[in-house]
PDB file of N, CA, C and O in Angstrom:
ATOM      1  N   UNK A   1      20.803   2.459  -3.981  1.00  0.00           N
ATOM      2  CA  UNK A   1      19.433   2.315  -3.556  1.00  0.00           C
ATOM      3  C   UNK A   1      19.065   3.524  -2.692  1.00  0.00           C
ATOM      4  O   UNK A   1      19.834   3.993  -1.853  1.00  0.00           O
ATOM      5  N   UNK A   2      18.222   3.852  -2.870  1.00  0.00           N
ATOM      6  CA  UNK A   2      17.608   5.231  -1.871  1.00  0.00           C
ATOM      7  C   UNK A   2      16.862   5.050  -0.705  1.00  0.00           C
ATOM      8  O   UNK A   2      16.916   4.010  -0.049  1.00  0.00           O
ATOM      9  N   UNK A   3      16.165   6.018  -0.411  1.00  0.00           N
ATOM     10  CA  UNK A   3      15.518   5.619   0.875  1.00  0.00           C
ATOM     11  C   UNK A   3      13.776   4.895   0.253  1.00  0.00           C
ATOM     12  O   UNK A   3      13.324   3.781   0.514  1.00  0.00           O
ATOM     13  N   UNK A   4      13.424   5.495  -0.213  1.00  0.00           N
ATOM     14  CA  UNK A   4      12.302   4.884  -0.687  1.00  0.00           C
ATOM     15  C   UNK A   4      11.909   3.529  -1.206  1.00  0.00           C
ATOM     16  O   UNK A   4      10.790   3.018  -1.155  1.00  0.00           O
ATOM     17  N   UNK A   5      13.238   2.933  -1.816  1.00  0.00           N
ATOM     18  CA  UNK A   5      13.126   2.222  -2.406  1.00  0.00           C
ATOM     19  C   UNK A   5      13.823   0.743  -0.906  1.00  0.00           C
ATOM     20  O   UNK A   5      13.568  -0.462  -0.904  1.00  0.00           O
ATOM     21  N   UNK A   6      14.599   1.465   0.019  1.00  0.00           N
ATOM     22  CA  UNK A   6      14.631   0.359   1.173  1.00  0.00           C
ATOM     23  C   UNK A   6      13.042   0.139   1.925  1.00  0.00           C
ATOM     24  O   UNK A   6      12.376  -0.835   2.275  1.00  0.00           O
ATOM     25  N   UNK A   7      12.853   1.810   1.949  1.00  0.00           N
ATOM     26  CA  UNK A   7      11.119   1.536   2.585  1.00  0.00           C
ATOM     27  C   UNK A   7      10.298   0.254   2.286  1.00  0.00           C
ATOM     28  O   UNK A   7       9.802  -0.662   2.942  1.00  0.00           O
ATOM     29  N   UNK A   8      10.428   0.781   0.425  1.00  0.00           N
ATOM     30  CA  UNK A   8       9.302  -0.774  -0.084  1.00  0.00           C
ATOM     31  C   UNK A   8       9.646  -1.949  -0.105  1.00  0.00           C
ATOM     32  O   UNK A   8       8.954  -2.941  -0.332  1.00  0.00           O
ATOM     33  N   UNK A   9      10.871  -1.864   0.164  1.00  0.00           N
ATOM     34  CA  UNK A   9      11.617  -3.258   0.306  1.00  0.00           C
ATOM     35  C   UNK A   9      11.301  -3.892   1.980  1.00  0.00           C
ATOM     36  O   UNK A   9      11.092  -5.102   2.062  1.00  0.00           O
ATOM     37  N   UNK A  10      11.285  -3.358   2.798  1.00  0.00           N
ATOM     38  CA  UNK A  10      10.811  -3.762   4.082  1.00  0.00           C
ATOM     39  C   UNK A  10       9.401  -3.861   4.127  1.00  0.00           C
ATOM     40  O   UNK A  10       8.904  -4.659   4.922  1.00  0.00           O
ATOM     41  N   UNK A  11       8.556  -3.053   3.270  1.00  0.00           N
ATOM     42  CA  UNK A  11       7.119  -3.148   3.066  1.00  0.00           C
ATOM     43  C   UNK A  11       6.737  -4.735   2.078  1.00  0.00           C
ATOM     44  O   UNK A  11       5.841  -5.576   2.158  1.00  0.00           O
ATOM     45  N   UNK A  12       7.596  -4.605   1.438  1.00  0.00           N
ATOM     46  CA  UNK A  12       7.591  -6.145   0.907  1.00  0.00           C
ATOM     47  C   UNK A  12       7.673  -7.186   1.532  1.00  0.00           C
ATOM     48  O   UNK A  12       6.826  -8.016   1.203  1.00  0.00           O
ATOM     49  N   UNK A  13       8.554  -7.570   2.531  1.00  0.00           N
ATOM     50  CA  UNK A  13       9.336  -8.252   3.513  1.00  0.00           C
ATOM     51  C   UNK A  13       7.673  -8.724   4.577  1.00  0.00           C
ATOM     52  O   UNK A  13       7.165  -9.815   4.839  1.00  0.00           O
ATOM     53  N   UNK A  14       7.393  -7.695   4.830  1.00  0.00           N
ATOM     54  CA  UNK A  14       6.683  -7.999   5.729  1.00  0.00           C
ATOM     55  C   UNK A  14       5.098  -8.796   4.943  1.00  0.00           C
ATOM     56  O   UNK A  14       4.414  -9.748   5.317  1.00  0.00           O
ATOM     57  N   UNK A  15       5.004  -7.996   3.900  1.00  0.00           N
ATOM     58  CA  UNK A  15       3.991  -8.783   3.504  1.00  0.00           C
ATOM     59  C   UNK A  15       4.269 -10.042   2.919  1.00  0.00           C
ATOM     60  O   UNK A  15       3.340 -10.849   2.914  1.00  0.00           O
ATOM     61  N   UNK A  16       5.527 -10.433   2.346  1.00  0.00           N
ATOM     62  CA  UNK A  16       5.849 -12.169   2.369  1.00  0.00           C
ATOM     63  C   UNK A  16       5.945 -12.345   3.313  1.00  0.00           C
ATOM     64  O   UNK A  16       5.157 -13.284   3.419  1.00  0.00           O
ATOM     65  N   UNK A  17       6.396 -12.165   4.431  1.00  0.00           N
ATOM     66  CA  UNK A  17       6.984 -13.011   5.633  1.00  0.00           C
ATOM     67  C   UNK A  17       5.256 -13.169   6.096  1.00  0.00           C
ATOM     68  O   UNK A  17       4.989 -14.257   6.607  1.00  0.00           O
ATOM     69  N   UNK A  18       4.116 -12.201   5.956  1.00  0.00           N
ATOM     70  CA  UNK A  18       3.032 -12.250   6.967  1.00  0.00           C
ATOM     71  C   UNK A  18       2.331 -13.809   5.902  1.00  0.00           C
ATOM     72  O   UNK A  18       1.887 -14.763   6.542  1.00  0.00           O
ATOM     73  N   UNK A  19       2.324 -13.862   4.368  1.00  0.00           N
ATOM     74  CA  UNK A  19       2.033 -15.056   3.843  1.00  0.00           C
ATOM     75  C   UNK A  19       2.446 -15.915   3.779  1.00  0.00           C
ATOM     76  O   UNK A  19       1.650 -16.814   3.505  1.00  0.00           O
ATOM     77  N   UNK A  20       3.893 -16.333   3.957  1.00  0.00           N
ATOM     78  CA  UNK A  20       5.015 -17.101   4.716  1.00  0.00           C
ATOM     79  C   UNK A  20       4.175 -18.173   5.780  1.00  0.00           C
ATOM     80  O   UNK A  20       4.093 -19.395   5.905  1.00  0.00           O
ATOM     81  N   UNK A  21       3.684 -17.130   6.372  1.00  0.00           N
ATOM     82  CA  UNK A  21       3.361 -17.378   8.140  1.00  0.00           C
ATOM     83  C   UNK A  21       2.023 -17.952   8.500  1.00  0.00           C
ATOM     84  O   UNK A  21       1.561 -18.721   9.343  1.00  0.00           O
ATOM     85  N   UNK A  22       1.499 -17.054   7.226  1.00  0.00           N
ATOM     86  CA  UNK A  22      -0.007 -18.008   7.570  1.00  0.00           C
ATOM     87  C   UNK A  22      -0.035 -19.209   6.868  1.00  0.00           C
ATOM     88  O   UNK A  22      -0.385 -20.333   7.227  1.00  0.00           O
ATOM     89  N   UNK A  23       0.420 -18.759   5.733  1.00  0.00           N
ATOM     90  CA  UNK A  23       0.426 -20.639   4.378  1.00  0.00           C
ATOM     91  C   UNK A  23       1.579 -21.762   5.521  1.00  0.00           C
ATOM     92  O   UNK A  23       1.735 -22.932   5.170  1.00  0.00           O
ATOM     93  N   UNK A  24       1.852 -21.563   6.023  1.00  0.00           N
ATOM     94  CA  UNK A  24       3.079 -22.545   7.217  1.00  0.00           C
ATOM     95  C   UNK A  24       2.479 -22.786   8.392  1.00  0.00           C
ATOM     96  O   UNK A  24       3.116 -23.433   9.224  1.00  0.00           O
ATOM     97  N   UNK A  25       0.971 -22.267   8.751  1.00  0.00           N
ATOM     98  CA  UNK A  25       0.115 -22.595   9.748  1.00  0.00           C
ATOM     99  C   UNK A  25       0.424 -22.200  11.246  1.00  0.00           C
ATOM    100  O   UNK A  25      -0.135 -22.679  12.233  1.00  0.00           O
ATOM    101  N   UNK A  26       1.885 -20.788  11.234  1.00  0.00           N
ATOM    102  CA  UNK A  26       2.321 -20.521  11.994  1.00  0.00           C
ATOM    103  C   UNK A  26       1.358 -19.068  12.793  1.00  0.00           C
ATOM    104  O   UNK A  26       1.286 -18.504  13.885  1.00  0.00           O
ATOM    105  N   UNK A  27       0.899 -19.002  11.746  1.00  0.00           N
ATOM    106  CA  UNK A  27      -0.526 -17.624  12.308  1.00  0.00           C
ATOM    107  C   UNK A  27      -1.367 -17.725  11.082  1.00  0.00           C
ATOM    108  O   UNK A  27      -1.096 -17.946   9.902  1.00  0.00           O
ATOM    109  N   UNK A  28      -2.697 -17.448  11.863  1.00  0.00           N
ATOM    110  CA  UNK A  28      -3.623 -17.054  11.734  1.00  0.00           C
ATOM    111  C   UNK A  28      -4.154 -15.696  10.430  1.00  0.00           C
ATOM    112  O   UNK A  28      -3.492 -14.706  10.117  1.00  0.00           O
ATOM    113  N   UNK A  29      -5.533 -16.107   9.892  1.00  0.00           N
ATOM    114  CA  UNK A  29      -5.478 -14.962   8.906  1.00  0.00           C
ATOM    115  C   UNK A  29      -6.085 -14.073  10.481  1.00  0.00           C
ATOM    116  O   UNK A  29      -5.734 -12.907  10.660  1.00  0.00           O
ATOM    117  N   UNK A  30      -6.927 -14.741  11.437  1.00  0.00           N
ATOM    118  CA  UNK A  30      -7.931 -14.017  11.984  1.00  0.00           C
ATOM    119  C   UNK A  30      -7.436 -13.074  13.492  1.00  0.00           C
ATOM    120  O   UNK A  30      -7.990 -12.372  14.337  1.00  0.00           O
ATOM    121  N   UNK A  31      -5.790 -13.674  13.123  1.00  0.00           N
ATOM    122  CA  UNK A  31      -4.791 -13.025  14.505  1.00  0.00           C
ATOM    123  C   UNK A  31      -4.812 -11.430  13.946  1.00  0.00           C
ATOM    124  O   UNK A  31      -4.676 -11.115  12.763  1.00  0.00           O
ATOM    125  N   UNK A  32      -4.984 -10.640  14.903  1.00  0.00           N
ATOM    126  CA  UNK A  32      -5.028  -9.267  14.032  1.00  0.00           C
ATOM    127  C   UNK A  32      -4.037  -8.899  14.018  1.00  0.00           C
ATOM    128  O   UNK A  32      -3.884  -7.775  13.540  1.00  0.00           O
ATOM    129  N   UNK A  33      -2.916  -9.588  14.496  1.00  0.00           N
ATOM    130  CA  UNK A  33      -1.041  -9.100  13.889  1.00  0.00           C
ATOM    131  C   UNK A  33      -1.221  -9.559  12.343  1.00  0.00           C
ATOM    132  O   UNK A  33      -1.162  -8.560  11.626  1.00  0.00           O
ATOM    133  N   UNK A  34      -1.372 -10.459  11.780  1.00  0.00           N
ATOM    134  CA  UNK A  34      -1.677 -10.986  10.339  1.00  0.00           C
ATOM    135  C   UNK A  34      -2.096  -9.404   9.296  1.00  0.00           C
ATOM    136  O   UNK A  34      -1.528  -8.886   8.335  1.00  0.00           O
ATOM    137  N   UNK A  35      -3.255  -9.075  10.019  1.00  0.00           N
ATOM    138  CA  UNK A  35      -3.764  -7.845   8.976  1.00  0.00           C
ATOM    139  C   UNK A  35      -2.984  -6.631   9.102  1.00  0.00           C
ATOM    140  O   UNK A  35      -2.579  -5.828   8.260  1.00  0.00           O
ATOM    141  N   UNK A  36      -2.825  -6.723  10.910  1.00  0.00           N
ATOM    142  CA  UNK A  36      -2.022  -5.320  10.839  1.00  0.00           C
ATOM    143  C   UNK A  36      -0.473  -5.067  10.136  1.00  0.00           C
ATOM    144  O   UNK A  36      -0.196  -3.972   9.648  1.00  0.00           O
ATOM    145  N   UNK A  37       0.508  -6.217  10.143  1.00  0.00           N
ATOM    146  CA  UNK A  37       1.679  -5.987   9.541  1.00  0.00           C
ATOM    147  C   UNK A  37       1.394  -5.971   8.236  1.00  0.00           C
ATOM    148  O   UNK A  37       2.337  -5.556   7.562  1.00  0.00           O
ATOM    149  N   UNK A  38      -0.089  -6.436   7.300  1.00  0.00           N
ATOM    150  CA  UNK A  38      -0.140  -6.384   6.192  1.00  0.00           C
ATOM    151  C   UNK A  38      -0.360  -5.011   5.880  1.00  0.00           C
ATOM    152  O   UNK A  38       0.259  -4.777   4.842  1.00  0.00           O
ATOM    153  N   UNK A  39      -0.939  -4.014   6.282  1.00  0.00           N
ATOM    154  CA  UNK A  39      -1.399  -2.791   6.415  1.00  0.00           C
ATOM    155  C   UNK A  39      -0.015  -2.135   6.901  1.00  0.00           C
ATOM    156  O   UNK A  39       0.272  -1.047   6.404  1.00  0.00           O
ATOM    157  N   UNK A  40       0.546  -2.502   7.496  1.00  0.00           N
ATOM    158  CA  UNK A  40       1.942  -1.486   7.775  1.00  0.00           C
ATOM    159  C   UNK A  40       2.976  -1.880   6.359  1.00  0.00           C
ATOM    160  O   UNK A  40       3.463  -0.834   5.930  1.00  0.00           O
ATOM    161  N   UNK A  41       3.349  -2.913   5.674  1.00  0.00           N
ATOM    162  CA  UNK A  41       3.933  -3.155   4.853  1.00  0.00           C
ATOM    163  C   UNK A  41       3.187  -2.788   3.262  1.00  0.00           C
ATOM    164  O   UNK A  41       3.939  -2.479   2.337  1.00  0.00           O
ATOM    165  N   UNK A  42       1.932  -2.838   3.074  1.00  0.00           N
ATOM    166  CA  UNK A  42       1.040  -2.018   2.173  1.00  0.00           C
ATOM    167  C   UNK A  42       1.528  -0.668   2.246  1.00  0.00           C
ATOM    168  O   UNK A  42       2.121  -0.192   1.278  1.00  0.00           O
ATOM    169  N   UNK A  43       1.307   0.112   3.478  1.00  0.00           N
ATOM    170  CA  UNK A  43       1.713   1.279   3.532  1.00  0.00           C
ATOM    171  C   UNK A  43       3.065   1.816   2.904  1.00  0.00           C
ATOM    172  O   UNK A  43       3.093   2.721   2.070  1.00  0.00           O
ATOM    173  N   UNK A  44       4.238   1.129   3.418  1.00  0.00           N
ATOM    174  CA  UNK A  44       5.681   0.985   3.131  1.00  0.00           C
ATOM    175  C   UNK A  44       5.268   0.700   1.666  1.00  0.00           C
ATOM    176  O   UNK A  44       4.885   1.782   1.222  1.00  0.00           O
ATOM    177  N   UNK A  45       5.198   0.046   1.007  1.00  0.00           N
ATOM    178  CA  UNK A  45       5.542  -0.016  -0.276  1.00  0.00           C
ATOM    179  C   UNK A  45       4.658   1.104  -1.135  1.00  0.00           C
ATOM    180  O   UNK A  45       5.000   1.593  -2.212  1.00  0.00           O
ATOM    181  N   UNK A  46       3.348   1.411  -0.340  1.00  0.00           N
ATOM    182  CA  UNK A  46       2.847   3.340  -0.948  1.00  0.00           C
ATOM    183  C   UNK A  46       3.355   3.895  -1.155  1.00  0.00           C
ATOM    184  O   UNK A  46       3.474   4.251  -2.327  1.00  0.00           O
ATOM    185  N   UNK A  47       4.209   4.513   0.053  1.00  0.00           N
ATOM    186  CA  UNK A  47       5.433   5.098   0.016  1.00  0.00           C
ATOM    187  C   UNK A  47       6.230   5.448  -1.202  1.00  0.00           C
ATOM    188  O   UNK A  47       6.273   6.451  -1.914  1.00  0.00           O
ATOM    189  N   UNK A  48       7.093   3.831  -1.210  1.00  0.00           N
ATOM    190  CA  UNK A  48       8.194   4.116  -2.467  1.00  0.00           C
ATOM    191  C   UNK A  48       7.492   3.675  -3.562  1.00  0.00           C
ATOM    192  O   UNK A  48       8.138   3.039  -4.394  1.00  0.00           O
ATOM    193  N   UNK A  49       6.088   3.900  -3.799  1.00  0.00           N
ATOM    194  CA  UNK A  49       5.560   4.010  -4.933  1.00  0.00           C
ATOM    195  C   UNK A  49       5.147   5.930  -5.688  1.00  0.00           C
ATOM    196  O   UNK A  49       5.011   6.331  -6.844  1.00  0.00           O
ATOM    197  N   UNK A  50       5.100   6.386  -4.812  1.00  0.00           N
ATOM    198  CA  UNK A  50       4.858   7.574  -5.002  1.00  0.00           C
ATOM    199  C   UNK A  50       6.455   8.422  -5.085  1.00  0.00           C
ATOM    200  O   UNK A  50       6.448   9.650  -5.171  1.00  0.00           O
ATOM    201  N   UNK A  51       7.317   7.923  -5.063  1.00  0.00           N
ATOM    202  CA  UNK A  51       8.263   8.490  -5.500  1.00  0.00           C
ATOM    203  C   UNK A  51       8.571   7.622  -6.844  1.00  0.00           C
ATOM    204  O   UNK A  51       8.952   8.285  -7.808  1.00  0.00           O
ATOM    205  N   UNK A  52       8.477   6.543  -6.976  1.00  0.00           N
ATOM    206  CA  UNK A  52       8.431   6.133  -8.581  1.00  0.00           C
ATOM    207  C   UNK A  52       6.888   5.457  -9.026  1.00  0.00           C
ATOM    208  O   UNK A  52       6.793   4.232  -8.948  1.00  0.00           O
ATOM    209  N   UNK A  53       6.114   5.968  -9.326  1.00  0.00           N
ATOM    210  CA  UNK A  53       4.720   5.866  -9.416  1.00  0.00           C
ATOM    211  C   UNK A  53       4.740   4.889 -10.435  1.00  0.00           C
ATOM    212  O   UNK A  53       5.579   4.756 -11.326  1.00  0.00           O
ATOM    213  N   UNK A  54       3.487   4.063 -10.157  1.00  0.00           N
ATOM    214  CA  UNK A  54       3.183   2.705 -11.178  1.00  0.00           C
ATOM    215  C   UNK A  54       1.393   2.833 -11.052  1.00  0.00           C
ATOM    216  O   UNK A  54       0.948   2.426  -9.979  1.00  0.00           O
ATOM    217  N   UNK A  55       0.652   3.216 -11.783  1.00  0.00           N
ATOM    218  CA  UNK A  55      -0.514   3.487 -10.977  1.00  0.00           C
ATOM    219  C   UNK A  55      -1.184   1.866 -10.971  1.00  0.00           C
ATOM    220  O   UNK A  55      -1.881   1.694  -9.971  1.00  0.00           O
ATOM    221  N   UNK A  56      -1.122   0.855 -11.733  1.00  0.00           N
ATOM    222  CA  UNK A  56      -2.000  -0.361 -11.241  1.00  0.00           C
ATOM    223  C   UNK A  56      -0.623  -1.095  -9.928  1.00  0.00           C
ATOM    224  O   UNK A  56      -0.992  -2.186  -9.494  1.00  0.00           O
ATOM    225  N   UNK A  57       0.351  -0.760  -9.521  1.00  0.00           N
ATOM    226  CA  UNK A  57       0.802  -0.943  -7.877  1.00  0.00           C
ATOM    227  C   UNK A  57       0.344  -0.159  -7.465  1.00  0.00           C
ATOM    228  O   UNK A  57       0.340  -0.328  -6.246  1.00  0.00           O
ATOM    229  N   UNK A  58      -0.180   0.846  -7.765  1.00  0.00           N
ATOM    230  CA  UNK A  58      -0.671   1.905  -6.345  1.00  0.00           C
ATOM    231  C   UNK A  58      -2.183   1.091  -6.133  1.00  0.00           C
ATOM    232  O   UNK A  58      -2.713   0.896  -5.039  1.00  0.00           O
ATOM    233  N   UNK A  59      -2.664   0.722  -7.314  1.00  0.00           N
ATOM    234  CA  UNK A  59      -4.220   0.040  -6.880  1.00  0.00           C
ATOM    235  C   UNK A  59      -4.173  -1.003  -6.228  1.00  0.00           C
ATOM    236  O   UNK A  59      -5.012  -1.288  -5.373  1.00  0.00           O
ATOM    237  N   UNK A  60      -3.162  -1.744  -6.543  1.00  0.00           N
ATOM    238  CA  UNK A  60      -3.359  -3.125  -5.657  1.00  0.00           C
ATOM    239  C   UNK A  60      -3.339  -2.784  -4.100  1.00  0.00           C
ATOM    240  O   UNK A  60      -4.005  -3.310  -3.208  1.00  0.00           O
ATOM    241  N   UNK A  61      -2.144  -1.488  -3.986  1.00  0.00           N
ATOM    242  CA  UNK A  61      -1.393  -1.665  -3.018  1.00  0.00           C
ATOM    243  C   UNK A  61      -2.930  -1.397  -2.106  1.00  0.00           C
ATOM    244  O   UNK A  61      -3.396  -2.163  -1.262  1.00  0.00           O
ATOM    245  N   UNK A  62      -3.431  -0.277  -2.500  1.00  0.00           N
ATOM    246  CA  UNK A  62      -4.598   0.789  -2.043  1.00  0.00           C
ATOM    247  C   UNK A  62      -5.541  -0.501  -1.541  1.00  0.00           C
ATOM    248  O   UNK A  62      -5.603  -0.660  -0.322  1.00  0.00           O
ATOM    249  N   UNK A  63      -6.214  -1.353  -2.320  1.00  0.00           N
ATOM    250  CA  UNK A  63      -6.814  -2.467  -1.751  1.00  0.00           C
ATOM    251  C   UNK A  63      -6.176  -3.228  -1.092  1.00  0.00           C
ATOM    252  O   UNK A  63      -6.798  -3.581  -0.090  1.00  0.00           O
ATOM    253  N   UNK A  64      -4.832  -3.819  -1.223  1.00  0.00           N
ATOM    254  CA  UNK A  64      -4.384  -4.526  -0.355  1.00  0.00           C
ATOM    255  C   UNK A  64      -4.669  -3.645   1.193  1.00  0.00           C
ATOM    256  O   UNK A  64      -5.195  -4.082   2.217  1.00  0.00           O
ATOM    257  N   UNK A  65      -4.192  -2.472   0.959  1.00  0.00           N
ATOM    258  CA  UNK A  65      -4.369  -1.377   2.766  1.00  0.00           C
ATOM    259  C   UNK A  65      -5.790  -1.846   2.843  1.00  0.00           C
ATOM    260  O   UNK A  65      -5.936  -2.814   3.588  1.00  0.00           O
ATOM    261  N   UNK A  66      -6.912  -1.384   2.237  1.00  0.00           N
ATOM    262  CA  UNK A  66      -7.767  -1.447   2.669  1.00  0.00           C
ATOM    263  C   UNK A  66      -8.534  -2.671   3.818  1.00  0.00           C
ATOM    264  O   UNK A  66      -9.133  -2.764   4.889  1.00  0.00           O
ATOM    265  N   UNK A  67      -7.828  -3.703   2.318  1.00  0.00           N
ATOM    266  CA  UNK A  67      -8.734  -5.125   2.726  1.00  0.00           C
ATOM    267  C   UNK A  67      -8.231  -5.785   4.650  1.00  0.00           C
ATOM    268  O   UNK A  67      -8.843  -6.395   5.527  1.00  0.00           O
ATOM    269  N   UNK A  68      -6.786  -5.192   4.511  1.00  0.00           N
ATOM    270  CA  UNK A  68      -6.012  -5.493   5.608  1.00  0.00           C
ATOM    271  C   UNK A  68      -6.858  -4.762   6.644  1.00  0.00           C
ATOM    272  O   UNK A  68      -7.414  -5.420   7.523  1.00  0.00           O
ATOM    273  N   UNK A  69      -6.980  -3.518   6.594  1.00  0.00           N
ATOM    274  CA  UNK A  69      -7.757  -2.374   7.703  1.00  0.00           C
ATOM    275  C   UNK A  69      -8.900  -3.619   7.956  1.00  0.00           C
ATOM    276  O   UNK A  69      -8.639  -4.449   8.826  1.00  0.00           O
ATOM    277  N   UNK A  70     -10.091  -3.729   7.230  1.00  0.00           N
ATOM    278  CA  UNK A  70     -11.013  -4.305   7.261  1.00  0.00           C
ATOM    279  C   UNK A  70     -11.048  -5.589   8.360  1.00  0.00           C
ATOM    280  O   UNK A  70     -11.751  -5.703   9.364  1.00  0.00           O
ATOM    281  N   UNK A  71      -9.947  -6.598   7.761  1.00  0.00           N
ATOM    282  CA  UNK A  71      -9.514  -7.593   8.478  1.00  0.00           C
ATOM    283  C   UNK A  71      -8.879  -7.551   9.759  1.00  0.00           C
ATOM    284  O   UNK A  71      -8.850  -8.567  10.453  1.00  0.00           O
ATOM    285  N   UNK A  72      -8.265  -6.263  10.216  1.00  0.00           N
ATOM    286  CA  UNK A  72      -7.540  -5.866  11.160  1.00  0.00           C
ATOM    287  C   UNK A  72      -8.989  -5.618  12.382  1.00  0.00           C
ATOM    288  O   UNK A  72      -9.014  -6.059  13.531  1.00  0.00           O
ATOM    289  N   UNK A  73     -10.054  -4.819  11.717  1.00  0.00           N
ATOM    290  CA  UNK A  73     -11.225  -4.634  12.846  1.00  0.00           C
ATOM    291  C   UNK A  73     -11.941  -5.623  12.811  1.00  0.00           C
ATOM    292  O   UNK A  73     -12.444  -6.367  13.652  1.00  0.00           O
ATOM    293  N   UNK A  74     -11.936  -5.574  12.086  1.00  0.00           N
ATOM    294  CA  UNK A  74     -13.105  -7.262  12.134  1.00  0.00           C
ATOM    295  C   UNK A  74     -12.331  -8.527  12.906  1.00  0.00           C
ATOM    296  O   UNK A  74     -13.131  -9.399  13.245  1.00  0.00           O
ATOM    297  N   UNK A  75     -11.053  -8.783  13.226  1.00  0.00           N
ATOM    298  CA  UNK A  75     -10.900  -9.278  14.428  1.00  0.00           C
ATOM    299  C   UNK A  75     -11.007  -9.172  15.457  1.00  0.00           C
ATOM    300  O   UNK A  75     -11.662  -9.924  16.179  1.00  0.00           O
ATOM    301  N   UNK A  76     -10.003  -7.603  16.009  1.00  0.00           N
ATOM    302  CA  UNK A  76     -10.018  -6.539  16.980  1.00  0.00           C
ATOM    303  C   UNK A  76     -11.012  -7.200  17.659  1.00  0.00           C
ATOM    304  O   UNK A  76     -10.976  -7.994  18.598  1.00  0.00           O
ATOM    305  N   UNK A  77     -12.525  -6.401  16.567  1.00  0.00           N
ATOM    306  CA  UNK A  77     -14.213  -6.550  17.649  1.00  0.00           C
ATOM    307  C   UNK A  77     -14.048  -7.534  18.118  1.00  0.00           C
ATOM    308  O   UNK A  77     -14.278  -7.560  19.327  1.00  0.00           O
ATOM    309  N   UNK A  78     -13.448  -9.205  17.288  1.00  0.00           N
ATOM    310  CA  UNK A  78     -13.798 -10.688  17.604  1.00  0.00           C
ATOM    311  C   UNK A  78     -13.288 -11.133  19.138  1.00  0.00           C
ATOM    312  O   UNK A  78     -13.656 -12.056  19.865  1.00  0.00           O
ATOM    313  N   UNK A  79     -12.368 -10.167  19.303  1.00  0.00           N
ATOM    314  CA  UNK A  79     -11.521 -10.395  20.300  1.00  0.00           C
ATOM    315  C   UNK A  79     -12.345  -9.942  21.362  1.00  0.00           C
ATOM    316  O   UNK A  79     -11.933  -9.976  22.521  1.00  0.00           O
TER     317      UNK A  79
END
């Protein structure tokens, strides 16, 4: 296994563990740890996508970052 490919594997991790967490009623979609580890683990799996490129994972991934960013400020302000 290489390095890229542990990257997306921890980028994975985090984005089950962050749906894990909310479907188990243990957090919040509107906690902005929720969006932000989704956006750090989106990122991570960018990563080891661009060393083995898939371009409809790079789209999801690209919206998944996005939608997370979005959700990440739009609490932030709530706060």
């Amino acid at each position: 296994m290489e390095y890229h490919d542990i990257i997306g594997a921890i980028g994975v991790a985090l984005v089950v563990l962050m749906y894990l967490l909310l479907q188990s009623g243990r957090m919040a979609a509107t906690n902005p740890h929720f969006s932000l580890w989704n956006a750090v683990g989106s990122m991570l799996i960018l990563i080891s996508l661009f060393h083995a490129f898939n371009f409809s994972a790079v789209l999801i991934e690209v919206f998944w970052l996005a939608i997370s960013i979005y959700g990440f400020a739009r609490s932030w302000r709530a706060a």
